[in-house]
C-alpha positions as CSV (number, residue, x, y, z in Angstrom):
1,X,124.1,12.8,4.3
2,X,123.0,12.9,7.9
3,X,122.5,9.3,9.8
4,X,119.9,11.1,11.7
5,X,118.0,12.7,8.8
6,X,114.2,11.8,7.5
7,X,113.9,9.2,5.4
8,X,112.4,10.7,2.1
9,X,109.8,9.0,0.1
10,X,109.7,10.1,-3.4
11,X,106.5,9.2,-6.3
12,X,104.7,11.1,-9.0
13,X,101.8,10.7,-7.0
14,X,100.3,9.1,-3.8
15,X,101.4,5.8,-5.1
16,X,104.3,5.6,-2.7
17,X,102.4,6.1,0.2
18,X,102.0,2.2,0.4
19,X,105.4,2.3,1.1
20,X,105.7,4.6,3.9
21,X,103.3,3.1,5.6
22,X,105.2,0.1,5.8
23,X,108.1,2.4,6.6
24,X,106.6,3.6,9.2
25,X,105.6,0.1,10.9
26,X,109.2,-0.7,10.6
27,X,110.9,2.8,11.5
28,X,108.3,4.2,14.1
29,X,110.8,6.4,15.6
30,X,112.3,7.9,11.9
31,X,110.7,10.9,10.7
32,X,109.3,10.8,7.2
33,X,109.2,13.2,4.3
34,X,106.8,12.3,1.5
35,X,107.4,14.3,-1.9
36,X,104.8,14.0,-4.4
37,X,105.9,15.1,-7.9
38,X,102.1,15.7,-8.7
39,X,103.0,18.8,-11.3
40,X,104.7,16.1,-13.3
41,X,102.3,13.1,-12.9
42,X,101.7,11.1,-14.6
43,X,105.3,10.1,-15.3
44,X,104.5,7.6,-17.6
45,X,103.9,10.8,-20.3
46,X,106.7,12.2,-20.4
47,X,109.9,12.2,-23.2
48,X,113.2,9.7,-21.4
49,X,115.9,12.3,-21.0
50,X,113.5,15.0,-19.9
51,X,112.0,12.8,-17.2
52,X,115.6,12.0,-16.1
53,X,116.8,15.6,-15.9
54,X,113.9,16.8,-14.1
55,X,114.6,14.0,-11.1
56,X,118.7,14.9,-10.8
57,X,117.2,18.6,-10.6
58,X,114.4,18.3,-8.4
59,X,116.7,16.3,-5.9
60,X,119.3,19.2,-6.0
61,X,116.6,20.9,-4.2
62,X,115.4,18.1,-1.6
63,X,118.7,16.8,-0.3
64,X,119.8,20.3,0.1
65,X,116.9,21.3,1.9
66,X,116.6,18.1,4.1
67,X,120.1,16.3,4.5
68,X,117.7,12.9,4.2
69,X,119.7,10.1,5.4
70,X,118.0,8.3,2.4
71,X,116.0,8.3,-0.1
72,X,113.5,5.6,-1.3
73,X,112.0,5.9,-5.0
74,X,108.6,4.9,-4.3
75,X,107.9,4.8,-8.1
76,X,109.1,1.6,-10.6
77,X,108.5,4.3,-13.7
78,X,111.2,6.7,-12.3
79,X,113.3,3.6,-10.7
80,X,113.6,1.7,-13.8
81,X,114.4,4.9,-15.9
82,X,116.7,7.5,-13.4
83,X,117.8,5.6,-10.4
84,X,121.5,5.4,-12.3
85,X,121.5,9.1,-12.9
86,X,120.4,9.9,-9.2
87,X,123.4,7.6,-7.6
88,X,126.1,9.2,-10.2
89,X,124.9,12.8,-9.4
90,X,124.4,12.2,-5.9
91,X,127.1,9.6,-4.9
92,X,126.7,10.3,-0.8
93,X,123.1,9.7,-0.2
94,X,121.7,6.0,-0.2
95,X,118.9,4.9,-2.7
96,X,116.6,2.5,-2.8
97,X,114.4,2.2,-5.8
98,X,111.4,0.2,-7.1
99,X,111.5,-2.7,-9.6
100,X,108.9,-5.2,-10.4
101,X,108.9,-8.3,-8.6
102,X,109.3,-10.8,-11.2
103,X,112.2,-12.4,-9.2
104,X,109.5,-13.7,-6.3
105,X,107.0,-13.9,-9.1
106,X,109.0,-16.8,-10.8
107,X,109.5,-18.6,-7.5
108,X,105.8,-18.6,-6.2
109,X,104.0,-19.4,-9.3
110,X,102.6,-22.5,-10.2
111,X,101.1,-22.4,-13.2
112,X,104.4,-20.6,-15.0
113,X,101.9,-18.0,-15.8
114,X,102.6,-14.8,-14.7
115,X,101.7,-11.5,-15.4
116,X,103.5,-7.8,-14.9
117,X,100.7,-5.1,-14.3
118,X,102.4,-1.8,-14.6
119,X,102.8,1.6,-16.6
120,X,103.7,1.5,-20.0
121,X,106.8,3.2,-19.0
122,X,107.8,0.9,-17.1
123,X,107.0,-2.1,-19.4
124,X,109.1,-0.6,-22.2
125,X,111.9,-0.4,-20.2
126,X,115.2,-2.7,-21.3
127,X,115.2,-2.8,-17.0
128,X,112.2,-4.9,-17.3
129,X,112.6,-7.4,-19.5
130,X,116.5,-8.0,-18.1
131,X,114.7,-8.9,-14.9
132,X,112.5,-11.7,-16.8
133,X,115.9,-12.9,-19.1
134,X,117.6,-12.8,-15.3
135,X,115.3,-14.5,-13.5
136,X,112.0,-15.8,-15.1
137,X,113.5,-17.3,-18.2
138,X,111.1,-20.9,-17.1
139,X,107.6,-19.0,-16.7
140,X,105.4,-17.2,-19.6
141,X,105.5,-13.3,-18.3
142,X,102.6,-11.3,-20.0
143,X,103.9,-7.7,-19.8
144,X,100.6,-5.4,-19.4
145,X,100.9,-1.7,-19.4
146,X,98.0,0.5,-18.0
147,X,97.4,3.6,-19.0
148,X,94.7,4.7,-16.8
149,X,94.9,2.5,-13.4
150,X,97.5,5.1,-12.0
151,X,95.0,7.6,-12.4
152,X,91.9,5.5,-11.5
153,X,93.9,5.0,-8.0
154,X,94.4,8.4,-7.4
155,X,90.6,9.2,-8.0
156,X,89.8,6.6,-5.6
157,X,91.6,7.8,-2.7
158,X,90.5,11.0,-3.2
159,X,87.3,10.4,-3.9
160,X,86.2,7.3,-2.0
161,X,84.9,6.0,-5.6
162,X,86.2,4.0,-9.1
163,X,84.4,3.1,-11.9
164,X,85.1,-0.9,-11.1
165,X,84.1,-1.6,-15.0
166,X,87.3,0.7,-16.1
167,X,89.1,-1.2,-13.4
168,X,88.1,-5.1,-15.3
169,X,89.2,-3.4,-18.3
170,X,92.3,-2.9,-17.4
171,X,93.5,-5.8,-15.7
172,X,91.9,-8.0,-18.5
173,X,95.0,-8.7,-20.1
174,X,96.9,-9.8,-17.2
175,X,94.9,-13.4,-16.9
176,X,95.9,-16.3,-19.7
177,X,94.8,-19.7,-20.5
178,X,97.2,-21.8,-21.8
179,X,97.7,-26.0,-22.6
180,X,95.4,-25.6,-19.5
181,X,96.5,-23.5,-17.1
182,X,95.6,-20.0,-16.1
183,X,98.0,-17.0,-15.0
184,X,98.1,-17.2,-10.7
185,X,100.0,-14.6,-10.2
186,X,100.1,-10.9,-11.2
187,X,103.1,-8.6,-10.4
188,X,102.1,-5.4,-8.8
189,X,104.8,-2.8,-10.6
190,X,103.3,0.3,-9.8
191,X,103.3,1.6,-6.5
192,X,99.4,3.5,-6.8
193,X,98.1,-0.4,-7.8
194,X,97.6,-1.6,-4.0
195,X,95.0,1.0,-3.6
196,X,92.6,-0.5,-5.9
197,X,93.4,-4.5,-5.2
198,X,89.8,-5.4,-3.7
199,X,88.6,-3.5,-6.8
200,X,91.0,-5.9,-8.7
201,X,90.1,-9.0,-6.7
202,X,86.3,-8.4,-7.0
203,X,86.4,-7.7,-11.2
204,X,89.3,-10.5,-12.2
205,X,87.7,-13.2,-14.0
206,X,89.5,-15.7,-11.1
207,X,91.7,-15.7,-8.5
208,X,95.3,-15.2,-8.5
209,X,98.1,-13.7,-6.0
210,X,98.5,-9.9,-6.5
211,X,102.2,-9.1,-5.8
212,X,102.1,-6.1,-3.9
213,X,106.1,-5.3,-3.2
214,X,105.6,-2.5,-1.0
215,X,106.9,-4.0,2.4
216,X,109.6,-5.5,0.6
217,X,111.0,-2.0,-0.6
218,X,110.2,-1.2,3.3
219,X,112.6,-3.8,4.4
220,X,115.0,-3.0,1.9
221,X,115.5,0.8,3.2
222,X,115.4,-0.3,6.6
223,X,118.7,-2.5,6.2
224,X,120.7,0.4,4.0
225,X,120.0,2.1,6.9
226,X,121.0,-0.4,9.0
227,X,124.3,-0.9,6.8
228,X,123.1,-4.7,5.8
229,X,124.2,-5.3,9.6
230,X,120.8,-6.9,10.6
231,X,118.0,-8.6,9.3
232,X,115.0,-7.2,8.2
233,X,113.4,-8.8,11.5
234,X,116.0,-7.1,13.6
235,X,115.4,-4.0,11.9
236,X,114.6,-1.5,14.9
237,X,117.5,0.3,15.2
238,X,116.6,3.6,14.8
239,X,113.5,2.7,16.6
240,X,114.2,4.9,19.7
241,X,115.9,7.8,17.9
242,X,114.2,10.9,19.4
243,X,111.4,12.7,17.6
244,X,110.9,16.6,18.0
245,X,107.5,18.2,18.0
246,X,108.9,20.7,16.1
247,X,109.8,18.1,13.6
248,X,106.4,16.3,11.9
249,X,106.1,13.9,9.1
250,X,105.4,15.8,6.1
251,X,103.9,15.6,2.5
252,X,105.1,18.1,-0.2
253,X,103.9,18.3,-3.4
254,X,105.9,20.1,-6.5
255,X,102.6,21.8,-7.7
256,X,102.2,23.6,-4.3
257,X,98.0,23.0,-4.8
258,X,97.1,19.7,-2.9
259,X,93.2,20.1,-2.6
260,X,91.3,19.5,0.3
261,X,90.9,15.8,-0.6
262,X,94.7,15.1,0.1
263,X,94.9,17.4,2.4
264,X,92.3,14.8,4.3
265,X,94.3,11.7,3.0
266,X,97.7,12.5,4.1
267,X,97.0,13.5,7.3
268,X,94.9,10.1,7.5
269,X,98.6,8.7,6.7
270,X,100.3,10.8,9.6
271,X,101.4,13.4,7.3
272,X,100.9,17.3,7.6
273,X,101.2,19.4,4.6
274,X,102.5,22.4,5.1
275,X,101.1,25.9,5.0
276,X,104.1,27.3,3.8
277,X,104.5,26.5,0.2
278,X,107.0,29.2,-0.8
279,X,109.7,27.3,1.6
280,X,108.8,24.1,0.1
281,X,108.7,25.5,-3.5
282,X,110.8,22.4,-5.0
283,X,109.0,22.3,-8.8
284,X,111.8,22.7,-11.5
């Protein structure tokens, strides 16, 4: 792929734009693609291998259509599940996914309580639980998978509103008692979660550390792109690449129908969505 091509932010949703704007903090001079695959969301619905072969597709259409220089999987569901499939099919272009960070979990806690807070996708996954067996194997990980927050999220940064009660319910399970001790930490493993944390904060029954990875995964594209030559503080290297006018940020969206709430919302993130759906028809 081309050195000097966007970097491209993938999710189901607006989840992933947590991450870009971290990207962008880090990258100011890189422009930035943002794909939404909002005619599949949510991706926690849908059958393994079908999921799977609908990615490898759908990036057939992207890489071809914008040489990215990488691409960042701003999702844990579709990290934990295809990011193997998309680095066999496409073996030149750089990845960088999402996982859940039990890893830093394990090291901050105190209590040994931790929790996971993600999609049930994603807490299924064999991916998962190698990551607590690899790295958490002295802590108590609770495993919570959330059916609705994904959604909840997007409903608040469209609408400016959540229901805060749906919200307790569905971080309840992330907070234990036990010999005691309470759970001080809860892993942020969905990218769309950071949107509601002062909902979080404001209906959890105490307070704990919410683990939101996003600048992490920020830091983590910048040195691939940097070839692991620098270190995440002395990642400005591409910071005075030349940007053409011609050129914007943009947000794309495989159902081609973004109302005029995220309209509003991604060009609050820098982001113009084009006009011209038909050229930007990537749905499969």
């Amino acid at each position: 792929m081309s050195d000097g091509g966007p970097v491209l932010v993938f999710d189901s949703g607006i989840g992933g734009l947590t991450v870009l704007r971290e990207l962008r903090v880090l990258l100011p001079g890189r422009r930035l693609v943002y794909v939404a695959d909002d005619a599949a969301f949510p991706y926690g619905a849908w059958e393994e291998d079908a999921l799977r072969t609908r990615m490898v597709a759908l990036f057939e259409r992207l890489i071809a259509a914008h040489r990215p220089s990488i691409a960042v999987i701003a999702c844990n569901t579709a990290s934990t599940l295809a990011l193997g499939d998309l680095r066999a099919a496409y073996p030149d272009l750089a990845f960088v996914g999402t996982v859940p960070a039990i890893k830093p979990a394990a090291e901050r806690t105190r209590s040994g309580l931790v929790s996971v807070l993600a999609t049930p996708g994603t807490v299924k996954r064999q991916y998962t639980r190698d990551l607590i067996s690899d790295w958490a194997t002295k802590c108590h990980v609770r495993l919570v998978g959330s059916t609705e927050l994904a959604g909840l999220a997007e409903t608040y940064m469209r609408e400016g509103f959540v229901d805060e009660e749906a919200v307790r319910a569905e971080i309840a399970p992330c907070f234990v008692e036990r010999d005691g001790k309470r759970t001080d930490i809860v892993v942020l493993a969905c990218t769309h979660y950071p949107f509601l944390v002062n909902r979080m904060r404001k209906t959890a029954p105490w307070p704990v550390d919410w683990l939101d990875p996003s600048e992490a995964i920020a830091r983590r594209a910048v040195s691939v792109l940097n070839g692991d030559r620098t270190s995440a503080d002395g990642a400005r290297a591409f910071e005075d690449e030349s940007r053409e006018e011609a050129s914007p940020d943009i947000a794309l969206f495989t159902s081609a129908k973004p109302d005029p709430a995220i309209r509003r919302l991604m060009h609050g993130f820098g982001l113009r969505v084009p006009d011209d759906f038909a050229a930007h028809n990537f749905s499969v």
